[in-house]
C-alpha positions in Angstrom: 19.8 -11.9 -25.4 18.3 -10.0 -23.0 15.7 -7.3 -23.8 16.1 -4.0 -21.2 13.5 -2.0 -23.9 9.8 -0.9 -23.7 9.2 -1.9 -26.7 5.8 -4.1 -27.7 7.4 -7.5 -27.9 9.1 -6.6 -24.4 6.3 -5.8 -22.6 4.0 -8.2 -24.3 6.3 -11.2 -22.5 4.9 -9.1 -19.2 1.4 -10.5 -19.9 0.0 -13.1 -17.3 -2.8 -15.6 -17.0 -4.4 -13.7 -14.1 -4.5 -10.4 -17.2 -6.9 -12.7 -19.3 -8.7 -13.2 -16.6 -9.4 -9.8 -15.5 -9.7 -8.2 -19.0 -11.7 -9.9 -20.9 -10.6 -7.8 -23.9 -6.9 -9.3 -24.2 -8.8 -12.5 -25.5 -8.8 -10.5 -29.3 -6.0 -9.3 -31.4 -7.1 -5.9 -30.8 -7.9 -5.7 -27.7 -4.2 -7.0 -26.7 -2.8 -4.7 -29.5 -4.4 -2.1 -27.6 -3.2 -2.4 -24.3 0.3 -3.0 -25.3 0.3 0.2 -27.9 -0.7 2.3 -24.9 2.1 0.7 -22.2 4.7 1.8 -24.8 3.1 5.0 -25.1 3.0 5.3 -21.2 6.7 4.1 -21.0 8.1 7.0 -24.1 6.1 9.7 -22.3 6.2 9.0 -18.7 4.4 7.9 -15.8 2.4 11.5 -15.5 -1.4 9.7 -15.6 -0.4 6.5 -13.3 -3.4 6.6 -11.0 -3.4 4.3 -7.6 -5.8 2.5 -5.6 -6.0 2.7 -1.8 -7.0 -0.1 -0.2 -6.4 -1.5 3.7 -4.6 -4.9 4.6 -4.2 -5.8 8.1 -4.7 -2.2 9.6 -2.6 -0.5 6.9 -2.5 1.5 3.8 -1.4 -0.5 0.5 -1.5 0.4 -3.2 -2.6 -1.1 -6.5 -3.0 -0.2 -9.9 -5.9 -0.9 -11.4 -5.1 -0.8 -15.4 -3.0 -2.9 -17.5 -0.7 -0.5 -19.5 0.7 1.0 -16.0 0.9 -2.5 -14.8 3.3 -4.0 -17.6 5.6 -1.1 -17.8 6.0 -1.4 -13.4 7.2 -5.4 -14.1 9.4 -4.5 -17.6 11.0 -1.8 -14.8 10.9 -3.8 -11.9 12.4 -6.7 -14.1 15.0 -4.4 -15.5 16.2 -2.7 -12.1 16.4 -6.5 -10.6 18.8 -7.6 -13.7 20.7 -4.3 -13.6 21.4 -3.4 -9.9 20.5 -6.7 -8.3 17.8 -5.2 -6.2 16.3 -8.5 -5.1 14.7 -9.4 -1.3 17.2 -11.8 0.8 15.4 -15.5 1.1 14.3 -15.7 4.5 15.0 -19.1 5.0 18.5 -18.8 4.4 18.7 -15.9 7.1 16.8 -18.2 10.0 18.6 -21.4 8.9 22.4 -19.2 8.9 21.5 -17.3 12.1 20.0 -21.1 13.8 23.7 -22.2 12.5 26.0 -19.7 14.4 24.0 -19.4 17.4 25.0 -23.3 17.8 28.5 -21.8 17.7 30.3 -22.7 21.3 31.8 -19.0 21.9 30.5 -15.7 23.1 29.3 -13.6 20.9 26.3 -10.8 20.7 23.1 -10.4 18.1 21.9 -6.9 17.4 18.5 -6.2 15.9 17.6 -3.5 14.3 14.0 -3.0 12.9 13.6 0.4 10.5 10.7 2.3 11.6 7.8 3.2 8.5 10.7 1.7 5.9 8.7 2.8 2.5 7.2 5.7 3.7 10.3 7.0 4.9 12.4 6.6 1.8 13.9 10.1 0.6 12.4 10.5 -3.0 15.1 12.7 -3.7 17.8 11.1 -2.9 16.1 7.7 -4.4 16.3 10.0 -7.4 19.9 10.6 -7.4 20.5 6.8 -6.9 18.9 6.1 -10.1 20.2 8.6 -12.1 24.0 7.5 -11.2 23.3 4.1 -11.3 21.1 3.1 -14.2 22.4 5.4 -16.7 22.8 2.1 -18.7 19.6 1.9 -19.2 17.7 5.2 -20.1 14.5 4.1 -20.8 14.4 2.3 -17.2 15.7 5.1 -15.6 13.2 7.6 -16.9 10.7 5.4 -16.2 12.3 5.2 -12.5 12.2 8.8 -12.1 9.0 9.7 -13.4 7.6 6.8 -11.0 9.2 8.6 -8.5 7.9 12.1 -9.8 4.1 10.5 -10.3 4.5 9.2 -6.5 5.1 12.7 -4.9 2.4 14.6 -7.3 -0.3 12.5 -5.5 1.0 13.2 -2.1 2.6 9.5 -1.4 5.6 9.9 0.7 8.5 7.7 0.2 7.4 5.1 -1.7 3.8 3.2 -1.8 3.6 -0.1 -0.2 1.7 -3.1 -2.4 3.5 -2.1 -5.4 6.2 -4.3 -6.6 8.4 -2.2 -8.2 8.3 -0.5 -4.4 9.6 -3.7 -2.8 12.6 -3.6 -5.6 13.4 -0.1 -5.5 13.8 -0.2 -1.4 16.4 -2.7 -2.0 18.1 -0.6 -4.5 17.7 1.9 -2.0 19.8 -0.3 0.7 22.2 -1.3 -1.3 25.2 1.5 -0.2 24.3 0.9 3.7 24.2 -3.3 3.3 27.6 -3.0 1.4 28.5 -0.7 4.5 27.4 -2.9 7.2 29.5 -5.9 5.3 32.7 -4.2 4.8 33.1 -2.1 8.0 31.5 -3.7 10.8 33.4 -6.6 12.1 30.8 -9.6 11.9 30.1 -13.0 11.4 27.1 -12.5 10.0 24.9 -9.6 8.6 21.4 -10.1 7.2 18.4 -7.7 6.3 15.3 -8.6 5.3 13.1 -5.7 4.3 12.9 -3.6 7.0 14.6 -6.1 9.9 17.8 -6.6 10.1 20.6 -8.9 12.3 24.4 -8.4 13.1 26.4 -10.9 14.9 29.3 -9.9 16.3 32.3 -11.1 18.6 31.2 -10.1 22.0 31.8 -6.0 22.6 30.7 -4.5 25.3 31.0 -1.3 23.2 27.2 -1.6 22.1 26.8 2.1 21.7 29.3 3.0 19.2 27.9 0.2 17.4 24.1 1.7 17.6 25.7 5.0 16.4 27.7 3.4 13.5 24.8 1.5 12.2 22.7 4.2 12.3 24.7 6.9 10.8 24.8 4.6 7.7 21.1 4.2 7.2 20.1 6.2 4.2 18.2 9.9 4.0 15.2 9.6 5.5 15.7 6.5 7.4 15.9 5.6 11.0 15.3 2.6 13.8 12.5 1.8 15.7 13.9 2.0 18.9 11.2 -0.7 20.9 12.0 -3.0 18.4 15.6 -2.8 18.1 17.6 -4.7 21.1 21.2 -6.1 21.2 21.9 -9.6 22.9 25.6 -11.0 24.6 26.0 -14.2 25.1 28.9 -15.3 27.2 31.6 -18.0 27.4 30.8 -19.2 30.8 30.8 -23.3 30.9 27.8 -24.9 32.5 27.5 -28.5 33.5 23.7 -28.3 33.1 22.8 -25.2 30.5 19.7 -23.7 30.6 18.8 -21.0 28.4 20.2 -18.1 28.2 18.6 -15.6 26.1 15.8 -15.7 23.8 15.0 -13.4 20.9 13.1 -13.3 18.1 13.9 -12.6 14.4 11.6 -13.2 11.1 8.8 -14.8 12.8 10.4 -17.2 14.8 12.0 -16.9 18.3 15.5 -18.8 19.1 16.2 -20.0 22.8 20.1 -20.1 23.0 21.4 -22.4 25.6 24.6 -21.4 27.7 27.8 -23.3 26.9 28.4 -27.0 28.1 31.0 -28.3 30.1 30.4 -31.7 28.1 30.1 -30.4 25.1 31.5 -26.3 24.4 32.3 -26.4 20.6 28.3 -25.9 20.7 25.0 -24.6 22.2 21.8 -26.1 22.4 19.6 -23.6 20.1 15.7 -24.1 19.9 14.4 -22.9 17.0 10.3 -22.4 17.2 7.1 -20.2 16.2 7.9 -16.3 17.8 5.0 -15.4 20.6 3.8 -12.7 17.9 2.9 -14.8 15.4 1.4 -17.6 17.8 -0.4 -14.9 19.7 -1.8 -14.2 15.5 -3.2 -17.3 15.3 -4.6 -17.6 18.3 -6.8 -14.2 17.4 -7.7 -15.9 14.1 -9.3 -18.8 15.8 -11.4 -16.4 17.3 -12.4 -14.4 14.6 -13.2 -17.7 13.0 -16.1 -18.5 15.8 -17.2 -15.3 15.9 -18.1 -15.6 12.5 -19.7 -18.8 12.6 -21.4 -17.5 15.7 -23.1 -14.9 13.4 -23.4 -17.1 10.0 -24.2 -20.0 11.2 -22.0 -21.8 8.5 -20.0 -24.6 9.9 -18.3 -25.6 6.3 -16.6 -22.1 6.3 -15.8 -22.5 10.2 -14.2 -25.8 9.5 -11.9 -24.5 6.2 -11.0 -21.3 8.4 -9.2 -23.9 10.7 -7.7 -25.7 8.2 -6.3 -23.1 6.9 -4.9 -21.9 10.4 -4.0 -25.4 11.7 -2.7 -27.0 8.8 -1.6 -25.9 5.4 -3.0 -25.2 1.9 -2.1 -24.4 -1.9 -3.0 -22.6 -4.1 -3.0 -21.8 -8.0 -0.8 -17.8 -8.3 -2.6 -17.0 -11.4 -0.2 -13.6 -11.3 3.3 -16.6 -11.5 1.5 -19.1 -13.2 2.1 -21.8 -10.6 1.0 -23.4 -7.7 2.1 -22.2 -4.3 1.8 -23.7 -0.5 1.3 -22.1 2.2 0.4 -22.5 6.3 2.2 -23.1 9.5 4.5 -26.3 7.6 5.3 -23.8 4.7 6.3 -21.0 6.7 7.8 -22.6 10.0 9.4 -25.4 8.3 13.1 -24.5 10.4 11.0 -25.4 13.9 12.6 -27.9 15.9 10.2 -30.7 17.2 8.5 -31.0 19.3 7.5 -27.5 19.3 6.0 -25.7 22.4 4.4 -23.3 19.9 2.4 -26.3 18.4 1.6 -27.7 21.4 0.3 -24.0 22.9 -1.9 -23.9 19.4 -3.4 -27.0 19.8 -4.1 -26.8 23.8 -6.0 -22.7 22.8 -7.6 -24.7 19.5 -9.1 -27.7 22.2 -10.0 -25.0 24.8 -12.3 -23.3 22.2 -13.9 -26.1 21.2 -14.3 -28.3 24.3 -14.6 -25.6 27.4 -18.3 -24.6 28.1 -17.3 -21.4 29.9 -16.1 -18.4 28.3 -17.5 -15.3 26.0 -16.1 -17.8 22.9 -16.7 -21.1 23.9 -20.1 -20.9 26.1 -21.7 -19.8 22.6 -19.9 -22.4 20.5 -20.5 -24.9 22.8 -24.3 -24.8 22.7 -24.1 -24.7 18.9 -22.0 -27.6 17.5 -22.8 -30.9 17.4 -20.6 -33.5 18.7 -19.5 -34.9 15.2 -19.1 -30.8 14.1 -16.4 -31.2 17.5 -14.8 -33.9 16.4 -14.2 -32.7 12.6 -12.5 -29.5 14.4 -11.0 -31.6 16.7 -8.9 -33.6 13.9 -7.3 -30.4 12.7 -4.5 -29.9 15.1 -1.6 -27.8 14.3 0.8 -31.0 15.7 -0.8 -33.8 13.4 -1.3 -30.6 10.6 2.6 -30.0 11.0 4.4 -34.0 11.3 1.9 -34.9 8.5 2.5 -32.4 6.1 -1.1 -31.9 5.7 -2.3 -30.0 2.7 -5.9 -28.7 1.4 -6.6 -27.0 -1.9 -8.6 -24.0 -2.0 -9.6 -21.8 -5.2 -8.2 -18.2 -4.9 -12.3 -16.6 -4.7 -12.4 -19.5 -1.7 -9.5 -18.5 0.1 -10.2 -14.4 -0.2 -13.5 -15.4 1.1 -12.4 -17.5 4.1 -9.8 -14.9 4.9 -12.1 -12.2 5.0 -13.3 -12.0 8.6 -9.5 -12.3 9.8 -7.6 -9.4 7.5 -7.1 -7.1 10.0 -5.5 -9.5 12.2 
């Protein structure tokens, strides 16, 4: 039977591999007595004395705690207010693989995006507040936990809610619950998805698009609203082609879809092509290059050469936090491409350009510094072969931190 307490034996369960490995101490009777004595402490009289760590990914501000007592009462609640409200992310995959599905659909239709702007930050604390109180009253030790989370959040001037944190990621979707149930049972679609902070509608074809931005919007939650750049809606129409070309193409999750118009041959379906969005190509692109530029300065050629594995084909790695292994890289996260991919074939024409052309601010430099067989051993890690071959290299977790380092902000 399940255990929704803060109890020791509760939180105990909450202990990973990764916590041996960063506190020594747990190794000993009392030293894990310890630890555990003061999260149930923490959990009875509130999160008052949580303390977070800034740090920086990619350009922006995420948050960490940084002691273990904190840490295992944020998973007992984040574990509870999954099991109790459901809060759990969508699975992207299913998204791209649904929305690949009904764009193949041979009738008009129209796809809206909507992107929320600054989603965590913007969260009303208050009226996350009220959310919990009505709707984890079964569960008073969780929801005073909640709260004072909540409380502990504002005192140290966070707004909304802090990026990095689990429990964050959890309580967002708690947050979205009341507008995704809205979305569902008053607009008229044939599909609705969010993921995070990006979401898709598709509709029958209306060419009422304005009551529809106003609808959707007057649902979001307190605090909450669109970024307007980033938020477009599409129509496709019902007009038969005998030779289709595309008609729109729009991106969604990382990955861009080209919808064909309707066939005369064949119009019970379109021709959808689903490959790598220009965003995320144009990302690895700029890793490539901060990949020389380090060598250019290090001089090490083993690091340059593991940087482009890790760009061009894919990797695992041991989750010390999940006790398992996990994959990652272009085959791990673009597995829904369709082949051949002119996102592959752009990646592996920019990788050879590097590598091969003697003029440039990047390659004249390269050029005069690698060897021939240091060519070829880039040369044999294309993002093609690295993709059709399911190619996989192993890399510790100090490794990959290290080899990621001169890319994070990219």
């Amino acid at each position: 039977m399940y255990d929704p307490t803060f109890g020791p034996t509760s939180l105990e369960r909450h202990l990973s591999k990764a916590d041996f490995k960063r506190y020594p101490a747990l190794a000993t009777t009392a030293g894990r007595d310890a630890a555990i004595h003061s999260a149930v402490s923490m959990a009875k009289d509130g999160m008052a004395g949580m303390i977070l760590a800034k740090n920086d990914l990619a350009g922006r501000t995420i948050f960490q705690v940084n002691d273990l007592p904190t840490e295992l009462v944020l998973r007992k609640a984040n574990q509870n207010l999954r099991r109790i409200a459901n809060a759990k992310q969508s699975n992207r995959m299913d998204i791209v693989q649904r929305l690949g599905l009904l764009c193949e659909e041979g009738m008009p239709f129209c796809i809206a995006r909507f992107d929320i702007a600054n989603f965590y930050q913007s969260v009303d604390q208050t009226a996350l507040k009220e959310l919990v109180l009505r709707r984890i009253s079964t569960s008073p030790s969780t929801q005073f936990v909640l709260l004072t989370f909540i409380d502990r959040c504002a005192a140290l001037g966070i707004k909304g809610l802090p990026p990095g944190l689990a429990i964050s990621a959890s309580l967002s979707e708690f947050y979205m619950q009341d507008f995704d149930r809205f979305i569902r049972t008053n607009i008229r679609a044939h599909m609705y998805a969010r993921y995070v902070d990006d979401i898709v509608v598709v509709l029958p074809p209306s060419p009422d698009t304005r009551t529809l931005r106003r609808d959707i919007t007057r649902a979001l939650p307190c605090g909450l609203h669109f970024n307007t750049e980033k938020s477009h809606v599409y129509s496709f129409g019902d007009e038969k082609k005998a030779s289709p070309k595309i008609e729109k193409t729009f991106e969604y999750l990382g990955f861009s879809f080209s919808v064909y118009e309707q066939s005369k041959k064949s119009p019970k379906i379109r021709q959808v092509i689903i490959d790598i969005a220009k965003s995320k190509v144009k990302k690895r692109k700029t890793r490539m290059i901060k990949s020389v530029i380090q060598f250019l300065a290090d001089g090490n050629f083993d690091d340059l050469k593991d940087r482009f594995r890790l760009i061009c084909c894919n990797y695992q790695f041991y989750d010390y936090q999940k006790s398992k292994h996990r994959l990652a890289g272009t085959r791990h996260t673009y597995s829904l491409i369709h082949l051949p991919s002119s996102a592959l074939s752009e990646l592996d024409a920019f990788q050879r350009k590097i590598i091969l052309q003697k003029t440039g601010k990047i390659s004249a430099p390269l050029n005069s510094v690698l060897t021939n067989s240091q060519r070829k051993e880039l040369l044999r890690l294309g993002f093609k072969k690295g993709f059709e071959n399911k190619t996989y290299f192993h890399f510790p977790p100090s490794r990959l931190k290290h080899l990621m380092e001169c890319w994070k902000y990219a």
